[in-house]
C-alpha positions in Angstrom: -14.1 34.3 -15.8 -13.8 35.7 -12.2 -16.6 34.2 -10.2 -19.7 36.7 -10.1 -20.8 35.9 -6.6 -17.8 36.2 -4.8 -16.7 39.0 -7.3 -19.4 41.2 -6.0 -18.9 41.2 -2.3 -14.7 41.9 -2.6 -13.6 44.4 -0.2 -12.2 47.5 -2.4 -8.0 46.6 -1.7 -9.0 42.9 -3.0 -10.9 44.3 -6.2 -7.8 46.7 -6.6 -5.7 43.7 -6.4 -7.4 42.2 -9.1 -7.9 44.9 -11.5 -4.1 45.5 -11.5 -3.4 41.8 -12.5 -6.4 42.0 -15.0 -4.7 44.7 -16.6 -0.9 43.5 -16.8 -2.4 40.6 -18.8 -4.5 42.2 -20.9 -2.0 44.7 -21.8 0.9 42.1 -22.1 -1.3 39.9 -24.2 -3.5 41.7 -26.0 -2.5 44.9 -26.5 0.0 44.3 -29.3 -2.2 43.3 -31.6 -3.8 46.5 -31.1 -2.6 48.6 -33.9 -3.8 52.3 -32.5 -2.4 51.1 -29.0 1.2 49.7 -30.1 1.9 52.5 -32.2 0.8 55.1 -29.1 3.1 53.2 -26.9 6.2 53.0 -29.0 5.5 56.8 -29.6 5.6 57.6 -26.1 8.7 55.2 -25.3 6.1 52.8 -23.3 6.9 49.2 -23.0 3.9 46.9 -22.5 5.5 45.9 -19.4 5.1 49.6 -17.9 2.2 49.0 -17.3 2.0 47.1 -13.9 -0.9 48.9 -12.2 -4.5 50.5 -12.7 -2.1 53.7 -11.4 0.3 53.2 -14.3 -2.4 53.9 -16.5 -1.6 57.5 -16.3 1.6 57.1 -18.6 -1.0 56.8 -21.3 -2.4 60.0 -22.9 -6.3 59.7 -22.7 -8.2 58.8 -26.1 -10.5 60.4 -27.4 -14.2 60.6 -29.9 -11.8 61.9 -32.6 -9.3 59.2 -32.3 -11.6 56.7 -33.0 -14.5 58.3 -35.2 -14.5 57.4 -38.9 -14.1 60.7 -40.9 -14.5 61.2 -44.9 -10.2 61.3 -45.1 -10.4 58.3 -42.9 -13.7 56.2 -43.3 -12.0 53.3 -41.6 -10.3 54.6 -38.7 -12.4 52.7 -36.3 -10.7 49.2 -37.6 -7.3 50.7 -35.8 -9.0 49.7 -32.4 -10.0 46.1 -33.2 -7.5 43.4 -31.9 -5.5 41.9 -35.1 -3.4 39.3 -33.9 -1.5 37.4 -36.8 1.6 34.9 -36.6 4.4 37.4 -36.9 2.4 39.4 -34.3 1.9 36.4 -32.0 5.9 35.1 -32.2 7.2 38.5 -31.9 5.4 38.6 -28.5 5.3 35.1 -27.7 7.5 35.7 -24.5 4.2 38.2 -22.9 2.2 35.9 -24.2 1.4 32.3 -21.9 -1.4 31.1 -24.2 0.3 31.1 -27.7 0.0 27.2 -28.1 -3.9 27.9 -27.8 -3.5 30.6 -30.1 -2.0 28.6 -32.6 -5.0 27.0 -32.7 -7.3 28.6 -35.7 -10.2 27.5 -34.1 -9.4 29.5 -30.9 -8.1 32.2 -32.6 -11.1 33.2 -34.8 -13.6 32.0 -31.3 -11.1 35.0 -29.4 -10.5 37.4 -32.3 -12.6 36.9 -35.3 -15.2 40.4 -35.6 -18.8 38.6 -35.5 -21.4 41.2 -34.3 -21.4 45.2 -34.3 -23.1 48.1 -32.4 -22.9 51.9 -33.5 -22.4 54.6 -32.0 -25.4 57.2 -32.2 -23.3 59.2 -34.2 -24.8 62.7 -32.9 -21.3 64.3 -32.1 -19.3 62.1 -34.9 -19.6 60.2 -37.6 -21.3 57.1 -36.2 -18.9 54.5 -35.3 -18.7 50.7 -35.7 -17.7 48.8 -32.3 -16.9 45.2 -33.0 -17.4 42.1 -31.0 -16.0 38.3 -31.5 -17.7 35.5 -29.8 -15.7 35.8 -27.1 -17.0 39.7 -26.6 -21.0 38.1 -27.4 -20.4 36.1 -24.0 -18.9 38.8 -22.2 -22.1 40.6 -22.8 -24.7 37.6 -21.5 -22.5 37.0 -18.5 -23.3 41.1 -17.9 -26.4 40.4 -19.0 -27.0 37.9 -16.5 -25.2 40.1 -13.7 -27.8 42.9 -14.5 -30.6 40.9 -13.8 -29.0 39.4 -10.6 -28.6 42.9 -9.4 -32.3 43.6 -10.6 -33.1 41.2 -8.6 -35.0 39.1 -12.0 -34.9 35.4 -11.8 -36.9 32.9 -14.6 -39.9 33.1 -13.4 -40.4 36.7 -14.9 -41.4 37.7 -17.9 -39.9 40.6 -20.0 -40.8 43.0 -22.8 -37.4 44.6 -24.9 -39.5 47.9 -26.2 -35.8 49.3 -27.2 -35.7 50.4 -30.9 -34.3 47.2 -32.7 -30.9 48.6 -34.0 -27.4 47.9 -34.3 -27.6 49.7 -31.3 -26.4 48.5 -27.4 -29.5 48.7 -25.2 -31.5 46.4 -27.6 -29.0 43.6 -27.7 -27.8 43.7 -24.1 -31.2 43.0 -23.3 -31.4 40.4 -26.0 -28.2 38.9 -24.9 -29.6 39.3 -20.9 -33.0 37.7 -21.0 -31.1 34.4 -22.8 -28.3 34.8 -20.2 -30.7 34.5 -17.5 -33.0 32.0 -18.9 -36.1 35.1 -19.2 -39.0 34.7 -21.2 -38.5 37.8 -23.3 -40.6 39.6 -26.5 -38.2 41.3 -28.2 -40.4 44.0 -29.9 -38.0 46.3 -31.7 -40.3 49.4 -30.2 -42.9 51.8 -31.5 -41.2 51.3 -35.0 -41.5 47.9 -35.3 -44.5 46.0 -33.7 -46.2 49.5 -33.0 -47.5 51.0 -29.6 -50.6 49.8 -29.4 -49.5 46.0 -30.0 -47.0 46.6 -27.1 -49.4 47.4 -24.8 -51.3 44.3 -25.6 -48.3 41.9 -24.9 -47.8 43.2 -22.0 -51.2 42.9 -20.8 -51.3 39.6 -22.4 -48.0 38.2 -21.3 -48.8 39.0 -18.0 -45.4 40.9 -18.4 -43.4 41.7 -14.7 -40.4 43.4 -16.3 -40.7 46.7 -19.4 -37.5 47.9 -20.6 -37.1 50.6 -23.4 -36.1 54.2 -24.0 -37.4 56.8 -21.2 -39.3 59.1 -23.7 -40.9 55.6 -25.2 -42.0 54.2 -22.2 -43.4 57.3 -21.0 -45.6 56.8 -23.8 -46.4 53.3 -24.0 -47.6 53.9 -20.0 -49.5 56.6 -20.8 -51.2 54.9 -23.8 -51.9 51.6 -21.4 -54.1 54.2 -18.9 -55.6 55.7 -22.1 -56.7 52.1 -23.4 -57.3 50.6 -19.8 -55.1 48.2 -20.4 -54.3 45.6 -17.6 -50.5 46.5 -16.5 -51.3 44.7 -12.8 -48.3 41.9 -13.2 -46.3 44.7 -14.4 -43.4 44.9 -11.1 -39.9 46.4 -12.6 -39.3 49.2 -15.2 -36.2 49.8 -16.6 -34.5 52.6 -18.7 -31.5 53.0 -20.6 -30.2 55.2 -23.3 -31.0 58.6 -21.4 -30.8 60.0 -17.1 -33.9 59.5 -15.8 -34.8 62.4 -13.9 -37.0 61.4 -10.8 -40.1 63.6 -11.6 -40.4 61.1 -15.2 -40.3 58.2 -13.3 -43.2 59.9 -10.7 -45.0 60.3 -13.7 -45.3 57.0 -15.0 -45.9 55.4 -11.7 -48.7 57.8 -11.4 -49.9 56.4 -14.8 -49.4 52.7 -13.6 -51.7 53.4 -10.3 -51.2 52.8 -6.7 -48.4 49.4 -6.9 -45.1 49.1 -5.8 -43.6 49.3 -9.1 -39.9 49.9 -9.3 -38.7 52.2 -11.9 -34.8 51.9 -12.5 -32.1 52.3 -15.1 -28.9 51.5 -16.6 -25.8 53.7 -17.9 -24.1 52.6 -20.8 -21.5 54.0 -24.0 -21.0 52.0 -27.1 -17.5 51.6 -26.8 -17.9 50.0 -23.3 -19.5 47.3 -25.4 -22.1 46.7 -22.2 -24.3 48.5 -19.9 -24.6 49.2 -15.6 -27.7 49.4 -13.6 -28.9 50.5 -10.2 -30.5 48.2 -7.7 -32.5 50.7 -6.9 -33.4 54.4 -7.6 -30.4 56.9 -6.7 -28.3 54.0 -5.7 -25.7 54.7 -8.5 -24.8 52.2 -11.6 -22.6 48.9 -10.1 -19.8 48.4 -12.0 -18.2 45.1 -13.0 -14.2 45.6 -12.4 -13.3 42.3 -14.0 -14.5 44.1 -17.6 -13.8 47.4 -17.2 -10.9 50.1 -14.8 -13.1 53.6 -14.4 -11.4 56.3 -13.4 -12.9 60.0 -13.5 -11.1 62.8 -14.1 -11.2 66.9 -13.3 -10.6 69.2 -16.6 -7.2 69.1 -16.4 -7.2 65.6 -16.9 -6.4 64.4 -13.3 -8.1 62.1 -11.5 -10.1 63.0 -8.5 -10.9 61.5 -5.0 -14.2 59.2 -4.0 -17.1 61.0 -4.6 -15.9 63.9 -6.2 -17.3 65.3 -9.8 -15.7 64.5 -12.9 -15.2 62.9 -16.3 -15.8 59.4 -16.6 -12.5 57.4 -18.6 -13.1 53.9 -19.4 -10.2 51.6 -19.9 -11.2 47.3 -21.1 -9.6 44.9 -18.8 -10.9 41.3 -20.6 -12.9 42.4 -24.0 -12.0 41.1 -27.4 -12.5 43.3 -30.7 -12.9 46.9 -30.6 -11.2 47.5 -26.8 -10.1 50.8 -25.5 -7.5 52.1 -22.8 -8.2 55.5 -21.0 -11.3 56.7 -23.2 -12.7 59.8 -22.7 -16.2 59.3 -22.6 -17.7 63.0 -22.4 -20.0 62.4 -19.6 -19.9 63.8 -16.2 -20.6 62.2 -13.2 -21.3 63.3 -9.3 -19.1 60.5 -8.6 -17.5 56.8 -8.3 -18.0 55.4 -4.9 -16.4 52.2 -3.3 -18.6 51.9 -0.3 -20.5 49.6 0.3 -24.1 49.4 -1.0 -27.4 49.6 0.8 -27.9 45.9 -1.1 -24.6 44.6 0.7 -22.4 44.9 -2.7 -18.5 46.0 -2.6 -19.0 46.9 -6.6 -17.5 50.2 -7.4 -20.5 52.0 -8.1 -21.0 55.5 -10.8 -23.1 58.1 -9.2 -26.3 58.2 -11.4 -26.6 62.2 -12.0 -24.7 61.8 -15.3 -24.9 64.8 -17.8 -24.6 62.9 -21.0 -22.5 65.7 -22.7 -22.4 62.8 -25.7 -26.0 62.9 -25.7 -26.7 66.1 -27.1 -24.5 68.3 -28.9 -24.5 72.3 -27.6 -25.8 75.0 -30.3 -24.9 78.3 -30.1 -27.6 80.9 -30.1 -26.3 83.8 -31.7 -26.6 87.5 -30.6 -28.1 86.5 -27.7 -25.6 87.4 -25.5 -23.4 85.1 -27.9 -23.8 82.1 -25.3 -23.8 78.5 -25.8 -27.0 76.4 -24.5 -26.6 73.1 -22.9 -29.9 71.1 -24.0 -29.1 68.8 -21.2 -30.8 71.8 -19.0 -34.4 71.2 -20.8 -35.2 67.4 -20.4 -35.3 67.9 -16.3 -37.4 70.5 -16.7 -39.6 69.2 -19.2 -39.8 65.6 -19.0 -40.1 66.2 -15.5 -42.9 68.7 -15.1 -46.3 67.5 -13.8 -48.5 69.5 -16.5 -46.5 68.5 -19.2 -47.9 65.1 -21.6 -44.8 65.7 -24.2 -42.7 68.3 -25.7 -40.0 69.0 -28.5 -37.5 71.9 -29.0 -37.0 73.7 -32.1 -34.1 75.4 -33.1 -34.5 77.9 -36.3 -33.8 81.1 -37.3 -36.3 83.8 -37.2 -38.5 84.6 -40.5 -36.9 81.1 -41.7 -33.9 84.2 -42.7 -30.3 82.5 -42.1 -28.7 86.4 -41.3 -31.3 86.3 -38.7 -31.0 85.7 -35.0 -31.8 82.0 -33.9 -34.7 81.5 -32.2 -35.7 78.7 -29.5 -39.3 77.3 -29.5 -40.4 75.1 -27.1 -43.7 72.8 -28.4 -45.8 72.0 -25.2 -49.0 69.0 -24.8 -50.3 70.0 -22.2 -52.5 67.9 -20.0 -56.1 68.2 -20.0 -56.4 70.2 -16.8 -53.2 72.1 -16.8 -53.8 75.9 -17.2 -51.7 76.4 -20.0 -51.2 80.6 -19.1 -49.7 79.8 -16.1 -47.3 76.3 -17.6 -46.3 78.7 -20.1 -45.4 81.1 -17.6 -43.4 78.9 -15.5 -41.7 77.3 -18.0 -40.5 80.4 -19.4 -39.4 81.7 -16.0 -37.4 78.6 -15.4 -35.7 78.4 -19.3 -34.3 82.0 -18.9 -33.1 81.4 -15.3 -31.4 78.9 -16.6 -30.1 79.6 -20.0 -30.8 83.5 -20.0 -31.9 82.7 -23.2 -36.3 83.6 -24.0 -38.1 80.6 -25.4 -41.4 80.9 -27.4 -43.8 78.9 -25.8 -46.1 77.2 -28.3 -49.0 74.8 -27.4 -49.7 71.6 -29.8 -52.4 68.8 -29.3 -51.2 65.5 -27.8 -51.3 63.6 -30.7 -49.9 66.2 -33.7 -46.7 66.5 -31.3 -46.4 63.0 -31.1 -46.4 62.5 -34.9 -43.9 65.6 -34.9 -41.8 63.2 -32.4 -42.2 60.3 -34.4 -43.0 58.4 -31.5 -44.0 55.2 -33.6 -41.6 55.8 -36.8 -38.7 56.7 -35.7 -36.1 54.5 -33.9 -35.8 57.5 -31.0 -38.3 60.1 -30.7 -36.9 63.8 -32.1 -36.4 65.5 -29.1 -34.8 68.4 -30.4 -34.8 69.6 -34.0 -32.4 72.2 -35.6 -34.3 74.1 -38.4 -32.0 76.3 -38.9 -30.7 76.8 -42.4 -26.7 76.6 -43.3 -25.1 79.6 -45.5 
């Protein structure tokens, strides 16, 4: 394992240097044993020793969702990804392969190979999907774990509170796997669900908690709740999100809620299949990367890549993961950027631009004859997560007189807060939704606490943001 402090200060041609020898390795000795990648190179006339250079990637075709989603024709589909060395495997390619005494060794091979732990994939746009670790993968993860804390700046005299949904899901185990990494006191809640708001707020307070990690939507909630309950947050230094973009009027919001401190509001990018997560040492600085686990390359829509800073697709290839591993995946999210600069903290870390549209996130429906146009939900959390008169909210999608020949309708469920003039939110917000979708909402106001049961805030393992009522012929 590449040495973490030296690793981060590289100068870009010295991280290059070592990316490209990462990834001869890994695809000389690993990447036969990948049945989805062995039969993609022999079908393109490939030979794993092609592949010399992060720029020889492009010889691959890019995979995709589909390739790897489980279907009902194909309910295992997802096991073609895993690494499955066995001995006529390993001696066919013994000559790529420098470590096949070690191999030999069944101890090493199950501690390298051997499927012990697995995350799913949400499953919104597919059929959710199983990504496998080994042991060697569950390091992987508390050595990133550790690295995010270094770049958060934590050390182990902090004290942390997971509020993430406990779920074969990433974000709750990378900060399981993180706080023992880094030797962090840690209550691992399993969120709302689990221990229940109310008994959050009081750990926190109790624990004299400096760190809150959780869901964006979640922790909006547990702050707000904390105020309502005059709980004592006052030890309460770092906030951190993951699962969703954080758009900068949510995280004004919940410092307003937390009072006048210096409380730092980050958070992390992640995808299940890049079997860890990225965060920002501070707010707008853009997610540093770790280029001894992972090549990032983004990509315009005709599937080349683009310069520094440029928009574009991010594709995600492994460089040392065990398991489920990937080579030039197709992620579906868009960002501004990928930048090699150097950082305002003094890193040389390749760093994502954080104004990702999580096309993953949320799949697009089609609101028919209206205009017959497609509406990107991304478009509504900004606005209302964001918006200072807003408590919560939740979009419903149904067709009008519950009649499924009718035209769909969008409603748009608003809390407002106690002050707010409700005429003149309603206004705006419609204003806003058809300047940006061209598509007229209904604007409908609900008390605090019936939306919140509508959301599911504290029983469902993510709050239902959007709902599709509409009935299927």
């Amino acid at each position: 394992m590449i040495n973490w402090h030296q690793l981060q200060h590289l100068k870009p041609e010295k991280i290059k240097q070592l990316q490209n020898k990462l990834l001869r390795s890994f695809i000389r000795n690993h990447i036969p044993y990948h049945p989805f990648y062995r039969s993609l190179f022999k079908k393109n006339n490939i030979g794993f020793n092609d592949i010399q250079s992060t720029d020889d990637l492009k010889k691959l075709p890019f995979t995709t969702k589909e390739d790897v989603a489980p279907t009902d024709k194909q309910p295992k589909k997802f096991l073609d990804f895993v690494l499955q060395p066995n001995k006529d495997l390993i001696k066919q390619h013994a000559t790529l392969n420098k470590k096949i005494k070690i191999i030999f060794n069944k101890e090493q091979l199950y501690q390298e190979y051997k499927p012990v732990h697995l995350h799913f994939t949400t499953g919104r746009t597919a059929n959710a999907t199983p990504i496998l670790y080994t042991s060697y993968d569950l390091q992987n993860l508390e050595e990133c774990g550790r690295r995010m804390f270094d770049i958060l700046n934590l050390n182990i005299n902090d004290v942390l509170v997971n509020a993430f949904p406990y779920a074969p899901h990433l974000a709750f185990w990378q900060t399981f796997y993180a706080a023992k990494g880094a030797n962090v006191l840690c209550l691992h809640t399993g969120g709302g669900k689990i221990l229940g708001t109310y008994k959050i707020v009081k750990s926190v307070e109790g624990m004299k908690a400096t760190t809150l990690a959780g869901m964006p939507g979640y922790l909006y909630h547990l702050t707000r709740t904390a105020k309502e309950k005059k709980a004592d947050f006052g030890n309460l230094s770092l906030i951190v999100f993951g699962g969703e973009r954080v758009p900068s009027g949510l995280r004004n919001k919940i410092k307003d809620y937390l009072g006048p401190r210096n409380v730092r509001v980050l958070s992390t990018y992640a995808f299940t299949e890049g079997k860890t997560a990225w965060v920002e040492c501070k707010e707008e600085s853009g997610y540093h990367l770790y280029p001894d686990f992972e090549f990032i390359e983004i990509i315009d829509k005709n599937g080349e890549r683009v310069n520094e800073g440029e928009k574009g697709e991010i594709v995600y290839t492994s460089l040392d993961w065990r398991g489920s591993v990937f080579l030039r995946y197709k992620t579906g999210d868009i960002t501004k950027g990928l930048y090699y600069e150097k950082c305002s903290c003094g890193r040389t870390l390749p760093r994502i631009d954080g104004a990702i549209e999580r096309i993953s996130e949320y799949k697009d429906f089609r609101l028919t004859k209206i205009k017959g146009s497609f509406v990107n939900l991304n478009i509504f959390f900004p606005i209302l997560i964001s918006h200072k008169d807003i408590e919560e909210w939740q979009i419903e999608i149904r067709k009008k007189n519950n009649n499924p020949y009718e035209i769909d309708e969008l409603v748009v469920y608003i809390a407002p807060k106690k002050k707010a003039d409700f005429e003149k939110l309603k206004s705006d917000l419609k204003n806003r939704i058809i300047e940006e979708t061209e598509i007229t909402p209904e604007i409908v106001k609900v008390e605090l606490k019936e939306l919140l049961h509508r959301l599911g805030m504290d029983t469902e393992l993510k709050e239902r943001r959007v709902v599709d009522n509409r009935k299927k012929l």
